[in-house]
N, C-alpha and C positions, 0 to 999 in steps of 0.2 A: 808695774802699774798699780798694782795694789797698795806696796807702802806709799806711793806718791797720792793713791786715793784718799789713805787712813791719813796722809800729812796733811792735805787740803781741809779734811773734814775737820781734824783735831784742830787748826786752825782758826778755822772760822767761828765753832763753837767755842773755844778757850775764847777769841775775842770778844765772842757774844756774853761768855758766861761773866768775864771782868767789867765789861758795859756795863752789866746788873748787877753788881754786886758794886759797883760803885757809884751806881746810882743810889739803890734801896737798902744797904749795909752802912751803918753812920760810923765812922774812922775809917772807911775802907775807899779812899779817895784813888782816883783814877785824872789821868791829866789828861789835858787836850789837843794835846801835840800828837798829831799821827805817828811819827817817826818813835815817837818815847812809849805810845801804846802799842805799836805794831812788833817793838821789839820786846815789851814784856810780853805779852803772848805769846810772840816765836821762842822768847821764854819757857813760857808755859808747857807748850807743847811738845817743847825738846824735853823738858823733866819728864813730861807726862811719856813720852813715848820711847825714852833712854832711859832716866835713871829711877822712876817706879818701879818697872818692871825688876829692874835689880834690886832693890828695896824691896820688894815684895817677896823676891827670891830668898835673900838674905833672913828674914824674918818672917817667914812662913809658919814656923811654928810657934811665935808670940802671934802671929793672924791668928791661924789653929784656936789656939788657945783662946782668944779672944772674942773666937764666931765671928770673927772677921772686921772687927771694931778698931783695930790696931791699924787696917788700911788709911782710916779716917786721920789717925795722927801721922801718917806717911804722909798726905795728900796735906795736912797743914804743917809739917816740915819742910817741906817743896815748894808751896805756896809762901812761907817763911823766907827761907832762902834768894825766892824771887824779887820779894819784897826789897831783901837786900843789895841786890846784884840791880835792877833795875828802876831808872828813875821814875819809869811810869805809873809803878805802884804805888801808895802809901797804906800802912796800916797800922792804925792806932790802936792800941790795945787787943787784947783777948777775946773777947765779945767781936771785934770786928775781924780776928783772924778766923774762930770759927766758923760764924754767919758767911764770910766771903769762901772759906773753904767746903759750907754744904754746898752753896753755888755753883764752885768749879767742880767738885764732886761728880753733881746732878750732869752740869756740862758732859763731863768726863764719859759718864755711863753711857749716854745717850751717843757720843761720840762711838765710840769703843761698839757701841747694837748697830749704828748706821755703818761703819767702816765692817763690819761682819754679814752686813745685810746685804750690802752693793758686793761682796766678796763673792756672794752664793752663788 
């Protein structure tokens, strides 16, 4: 019941966080088609909730090293990727991959405090 809590929540806010960030992010276009954003999302949330975590594992000690700043080029390699794999995304340059990845970052955190909050 719990990872199906953390799947709903990461869900919703991953959706939330791509809405914003392709509204208020310029190259960072998001499309209109339910079915093409629902599935970048569920996207999202599968990187976010599978293959971070191993990424994180993996490179623990370039994180270490970096006071934890290494996380931020995980979370826009994922965010990358997504881009690729998914029509719902688009992202045009660099300036737009950053800016939409504090986005899902911020998403991210607040996801990760509520899915530990409802846990207790």
């Amino acid at each position: 019941m719990r990872f199906l809590w953390k799947l709903i929540v990461s869900l919703l806010l991953n959706s939330a966080a791509l809405f914003a960030a392709g509204r208020f992010v310029h190259g960072f276009t998001v499309t209109r088609d339910p079915k093409e954003f629902l599935f970048a999302a569920a996207l999202l949330t599968l990187a976010n909730l599978i293959a971070r975590p191993l990424l994180k594992l993996i490179f623990s000690p370039v994180i270490l090293l970096t006071l934890g700043l290494f996380s931020f080029v995980i979370n826009a390699g994922l965010l990358w990727i997504i881009d690729f794999y998914s029509p719902g995304i688009t992202i045009q340059g660099l300036p737009a991959l950053l800016w939409g990845t504090v986005i899902v970052s911020i998403a991210s955190i607040l996801a990760h405090a509520l899915a530990r909050h409802r846990a207790d």
